[in-house]
N, C-alpha and C positions, 0 to 999 in steps of 0.2 A: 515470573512475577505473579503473586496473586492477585485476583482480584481488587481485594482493596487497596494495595497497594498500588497497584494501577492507578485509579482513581485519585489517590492521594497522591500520588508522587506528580501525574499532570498538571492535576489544579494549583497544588503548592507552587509549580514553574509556568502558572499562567500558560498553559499550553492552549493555543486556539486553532483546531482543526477547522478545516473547510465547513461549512455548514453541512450535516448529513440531511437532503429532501430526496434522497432513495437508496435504495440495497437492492443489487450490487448496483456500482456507478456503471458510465458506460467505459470507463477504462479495463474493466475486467471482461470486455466484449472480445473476442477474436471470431473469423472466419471459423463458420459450422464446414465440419467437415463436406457433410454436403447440403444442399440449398432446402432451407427449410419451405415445408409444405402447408398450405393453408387446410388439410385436413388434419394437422400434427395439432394445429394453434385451436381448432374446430373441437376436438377431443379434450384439449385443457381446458376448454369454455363451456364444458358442457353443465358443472354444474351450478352454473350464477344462468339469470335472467336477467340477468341486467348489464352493462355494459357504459362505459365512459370512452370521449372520443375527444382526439388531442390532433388537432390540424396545425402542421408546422411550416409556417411562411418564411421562406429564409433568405429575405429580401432586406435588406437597409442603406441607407443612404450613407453612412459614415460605420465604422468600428471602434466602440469607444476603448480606453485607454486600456481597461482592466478587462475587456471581454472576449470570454475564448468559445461563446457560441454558436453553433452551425449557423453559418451567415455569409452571404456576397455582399459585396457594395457595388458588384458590378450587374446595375438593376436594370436592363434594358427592357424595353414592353415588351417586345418579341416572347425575350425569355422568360420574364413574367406571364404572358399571358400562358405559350407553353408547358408551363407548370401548372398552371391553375387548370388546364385541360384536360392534363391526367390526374388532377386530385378530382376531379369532377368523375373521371374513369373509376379510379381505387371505391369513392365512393358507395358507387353504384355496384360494384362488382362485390367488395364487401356487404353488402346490405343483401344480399344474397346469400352470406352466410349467418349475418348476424341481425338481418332487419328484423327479426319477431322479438329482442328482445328490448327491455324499458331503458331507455339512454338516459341515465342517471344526470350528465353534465358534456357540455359541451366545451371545448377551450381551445382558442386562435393565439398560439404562439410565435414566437420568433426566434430572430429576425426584428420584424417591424410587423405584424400583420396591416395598421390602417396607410399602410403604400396599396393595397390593393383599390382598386376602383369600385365604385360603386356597384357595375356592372359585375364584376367576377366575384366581389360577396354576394349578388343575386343567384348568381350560377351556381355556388357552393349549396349554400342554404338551402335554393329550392332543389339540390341533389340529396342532400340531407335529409330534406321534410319527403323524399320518396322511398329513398332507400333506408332511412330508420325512420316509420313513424310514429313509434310508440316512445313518449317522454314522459319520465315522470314528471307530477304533478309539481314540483318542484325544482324541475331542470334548470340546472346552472349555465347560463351560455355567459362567455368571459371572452373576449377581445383583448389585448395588448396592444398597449399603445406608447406614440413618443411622443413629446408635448406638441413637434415639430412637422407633424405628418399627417396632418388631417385637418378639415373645416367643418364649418358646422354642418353642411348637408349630409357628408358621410356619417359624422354622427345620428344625425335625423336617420338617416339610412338603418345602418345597424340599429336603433331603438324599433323602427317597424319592422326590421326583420327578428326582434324576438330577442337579443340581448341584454341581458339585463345585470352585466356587469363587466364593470371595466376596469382595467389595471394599468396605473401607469409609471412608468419609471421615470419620475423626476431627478432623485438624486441629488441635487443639491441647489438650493437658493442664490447663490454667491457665484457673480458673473466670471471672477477668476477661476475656481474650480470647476466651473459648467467645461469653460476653456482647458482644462488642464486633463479633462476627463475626455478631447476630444470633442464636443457638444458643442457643433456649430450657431446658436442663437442663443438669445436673450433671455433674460429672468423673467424680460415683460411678454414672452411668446408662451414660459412655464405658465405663470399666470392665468394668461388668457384660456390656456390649454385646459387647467385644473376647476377652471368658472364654467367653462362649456362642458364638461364630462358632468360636473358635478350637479348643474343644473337638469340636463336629461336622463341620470341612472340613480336607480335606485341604488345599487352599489358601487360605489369606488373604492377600488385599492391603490393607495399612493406608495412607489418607493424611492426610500432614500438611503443613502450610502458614507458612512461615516470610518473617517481613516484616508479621503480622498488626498492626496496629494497638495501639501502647502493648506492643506485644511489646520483651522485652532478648533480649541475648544468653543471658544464663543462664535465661532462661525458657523461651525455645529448648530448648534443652540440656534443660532437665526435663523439657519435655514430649516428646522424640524419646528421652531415656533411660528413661521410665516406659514407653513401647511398645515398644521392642528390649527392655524384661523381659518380654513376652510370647512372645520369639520367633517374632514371623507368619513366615510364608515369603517373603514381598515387603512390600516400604514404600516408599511411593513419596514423592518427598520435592518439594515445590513452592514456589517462589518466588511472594508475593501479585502476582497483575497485576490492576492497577486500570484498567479498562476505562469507559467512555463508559456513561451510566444506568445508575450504579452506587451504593449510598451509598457505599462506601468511598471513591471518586473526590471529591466534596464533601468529606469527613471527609479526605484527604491533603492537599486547595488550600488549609483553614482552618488546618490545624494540620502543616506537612511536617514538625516535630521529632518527630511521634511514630511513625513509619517509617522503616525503615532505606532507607538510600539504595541504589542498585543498586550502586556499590561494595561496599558495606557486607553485601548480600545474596550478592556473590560472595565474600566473607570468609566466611559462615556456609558455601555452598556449599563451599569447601576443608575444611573441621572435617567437615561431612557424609560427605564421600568420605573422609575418611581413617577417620573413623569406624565405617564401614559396613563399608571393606575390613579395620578389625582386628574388626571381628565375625562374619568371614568374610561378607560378603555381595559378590556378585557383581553391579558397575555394567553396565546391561543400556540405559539411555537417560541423557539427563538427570538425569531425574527418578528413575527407575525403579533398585534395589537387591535382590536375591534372592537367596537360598540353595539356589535347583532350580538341580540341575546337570542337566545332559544335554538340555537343552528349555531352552525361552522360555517366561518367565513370562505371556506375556502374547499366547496366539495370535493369538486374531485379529486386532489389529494387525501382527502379521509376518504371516501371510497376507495380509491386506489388500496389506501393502506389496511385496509379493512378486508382487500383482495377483489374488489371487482372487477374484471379484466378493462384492461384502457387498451382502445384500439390506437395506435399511434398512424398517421396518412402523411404522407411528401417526405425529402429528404430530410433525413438527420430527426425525424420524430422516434418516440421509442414507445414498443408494446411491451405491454405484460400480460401476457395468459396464464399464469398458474407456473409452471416451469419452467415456459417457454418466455426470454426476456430479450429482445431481437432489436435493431435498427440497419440504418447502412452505414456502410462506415465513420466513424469519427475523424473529423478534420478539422482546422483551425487554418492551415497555411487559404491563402485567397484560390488559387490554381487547381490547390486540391478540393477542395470545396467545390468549386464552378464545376469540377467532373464531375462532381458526385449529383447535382443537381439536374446536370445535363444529360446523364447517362436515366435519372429518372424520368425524365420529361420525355425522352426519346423510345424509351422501352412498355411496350402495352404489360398491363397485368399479368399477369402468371403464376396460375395456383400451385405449378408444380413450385415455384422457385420464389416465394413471398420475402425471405430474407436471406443474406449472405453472410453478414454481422450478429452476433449476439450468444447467449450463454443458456445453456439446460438446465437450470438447477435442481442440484439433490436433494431431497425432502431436508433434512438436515437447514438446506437454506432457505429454504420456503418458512422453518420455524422461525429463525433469527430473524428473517426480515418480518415479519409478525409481529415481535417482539421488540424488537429495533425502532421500530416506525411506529410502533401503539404508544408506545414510551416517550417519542417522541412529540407528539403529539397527546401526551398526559393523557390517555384513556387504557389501559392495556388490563382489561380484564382476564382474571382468571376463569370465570365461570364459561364466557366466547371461547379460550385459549382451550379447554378443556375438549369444550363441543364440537372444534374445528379439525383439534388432533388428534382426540382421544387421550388425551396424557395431564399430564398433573404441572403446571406451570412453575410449582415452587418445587417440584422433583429436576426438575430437567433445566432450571438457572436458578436453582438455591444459592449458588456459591455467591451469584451478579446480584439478586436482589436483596442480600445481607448485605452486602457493601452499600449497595443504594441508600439502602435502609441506617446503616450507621452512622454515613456520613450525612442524614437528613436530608435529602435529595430527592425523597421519594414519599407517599402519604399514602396509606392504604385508605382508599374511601367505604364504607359501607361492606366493609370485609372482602371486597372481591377488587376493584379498577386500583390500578396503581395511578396518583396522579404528580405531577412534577410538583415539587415546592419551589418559590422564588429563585433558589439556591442550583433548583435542579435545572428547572429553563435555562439558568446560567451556562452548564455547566453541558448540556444537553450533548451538545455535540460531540467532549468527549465522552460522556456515556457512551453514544451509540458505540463509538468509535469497541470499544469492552464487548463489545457483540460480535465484530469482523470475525468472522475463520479466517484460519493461518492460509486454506484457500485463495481465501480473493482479498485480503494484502497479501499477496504471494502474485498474483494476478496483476494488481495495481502497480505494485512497487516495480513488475517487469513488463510496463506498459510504455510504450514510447508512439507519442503522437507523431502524424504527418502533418 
């Protein structure tokens, strides 16, 4: 199939791929033959001075309905503290290889990151302020949060340790779908949650999740108009994807009337955009909607995508060096998970043997995800594309970008950045999707979780 054709024949059938926010995913990860080395990742890094750093907490109190991210809920302090011990170790030990360069952005994932104590985001941090001193002047540090997991001290906390944005996953307004998503507490604990963050950061990202189970339309609508009355800076707005060992996936096979169909999701999707842009917010992804002008709401994935290397720390975080794209194993089931966490916490550093998980990529993929991710994120210049490879952008995906271009998808700005039109953000994800090598959906498609 060509090109356009591609293009055309998915949109025509309302096709709604998973959201693409990386190339390759970590399904296309298997065991390196042998244990990759912190002098391999050292050599791909060598030529950025800068650097982004993604600390992954994979702690939570509950797993909600539709979530298949590295996480326990089996959070005892022991084990909690244990982990925070050795990211405090990786820290330190990293900043040895990488401390002289400018840390673009900082970002506290999950999990749950604000389950940690006050005490071990002081330990982190001031590991951080020794082993990377150098931040740009603009350093993004980003925290993740649940509505349900934190008080105001810890907030005061993290604002004097230097955060200065925050993200939270609300999800929905409506006390039955909070329930249906697994989300043990109240609308009046969301609330409360979104008044305290919003009061002490300058930046907030709110999200919410629409498609949720026994969700209408106008439920929709109340719960996305009760948070645009808060005015956060960013809300990022997400269609449910029901994934493999998930309860939501059971709860859609037994009952599909009570979810909207992915036409039905690209209907909510048009109300969204039109909505966002009369509350002046400015369409920055898909998903993504903000009101900062002059910057990106959301650095270090445009850095990332732009190739900075992200140093990924703790179970289940993922690096990218340049070819080198690494984690530990990928898990979902609970058992498997807790090994994976406990086998980090127990095990010192080791530069010979930095990762067991992940994928080399061939110059070939280092283009497409270039290309893939600029596009996706509406900036994908040609004059960058040229300087970075040496080669000619409209030589080397002429056939992808006439399609782009026919089906009005795409707007050349000022002769060089290709940028998404309304039609294209739409439709974004399966764009990327026209990017994959037969490689890695070849990879994907023969991936089977634990």
């Amino acid at each position: 199939m060509d090109r356009l054709e591609f293009l055309r024949t998915k949109i025509e059938k309302k096709e709604l791929p998973t959201y693409v926010y990386g190339y390759p995913s970590k399904r296309s990860y298997r065991v390196f033959p042998q244990p990759l080395r912190i002098t391999d990742v050292v050599e791909q890094a060598s030529r950025s001075k800068q650097i982004n750093i993604y600390i992954h907490i994979p702690f939570c109190r509950y797993r909600c309905t539709y979530c298949t991210l590295f996480l326990t809920t089996r959070n005892r302090q022991a084990t909690q503290g244990a982990y925070v011990a050795r990211l405090v170790e990786h820290i330190a030990r990293y900043g040895e290889y990488f401390g002289d360069r400018e840390v673009v952005s900082i970002y506290f994932g999950g999990g749950t990151p604000t389950l940690l104590t006050q005490h071990q985001f002081g330990e982190l941090f001031a590991a951080l302020d020794f082993a990377f001193p150098k931040r740009s002047r603009r350093c993004e540090i980003t925290v993740e949060a649940a509505p349900d997991s934190f008080n105001n001290n810890l907030l005061d906390c993290l604002k004097a340790l230097g955060v200065n944005r925050m993200s939270m996953g609300i999800q929905s307004m409506e006390p039955g779908e909070l329930a249906n998503c697994g989300r043990p507490y109240s609308v009046e604990i969301a609330k409360a949650a979104i008044e305290a963050v919003i009061k002490r950061f300058s930046h907030v990202n709110l999200d919410l999740i629409y498609g949720l189970r026994g969700q209408s339309r106008d439920s929709w609508n109340f719960s996305l108009g009760r948070v645009l009355d808060y005015e956060p800076q960013t809300v990022s707005l997400y269609p449910v994807v029901v994934r493999p060992m998930t309860n939501i996936l059971a709860s859609k096979t037994n009952n599909p009337e009570l979810f909207f169909s992915e036409a039905e999701k690209y209907e909510v999707y048009d109300q969204n955009a039109a909505l966002m842009e009369s509350k002046s917010y400015r369409q920055e992804s898909f998903t993504r909607f903000t009101r900062i002008t002059g910057d990106q709401a959301y650095r270090q994935e445009v850095s990332d995508f732009e190739g900075t290397p992200l140093l990924g720390l703790g179970a289940g975080a993922r690096s990218y060096f340049g070819q080198y794209h690494y984690s530990t194993g990928y898990a979902v089931d609970r058992s498997t998970t807790s090994r994976i966490i406990k086998a980090f916490s127990d095990r010192p550093f080791d530069p010979e043997a930095i990762a067991s998980h992940g994928i080399r990529l061939a110059p070939d993929e280092l283009v497409r995800r270039y290309v893939l991710l600029g596009l996706t994120l509406s900036a994908l210049s040609r004059k960058n594309y040229a300087a970075l490879f040496g080669r000619v952008l409209a030589v080397d995906f002429g056939e992808e970008l006439k399609a782009l271009e026919s089906l009005r998808l795409v707007n050349l700005a000022d002769g060089d950045v290709y940028q998404l039109t309304h039609k294209g953000f739409k439709y974004s994800s399966i764009m990327a999707r026209m990017f994959y090598s037969n490689t890695m959906i070849t990879l994907e498609e023969q991936y089977q979780a634990v």
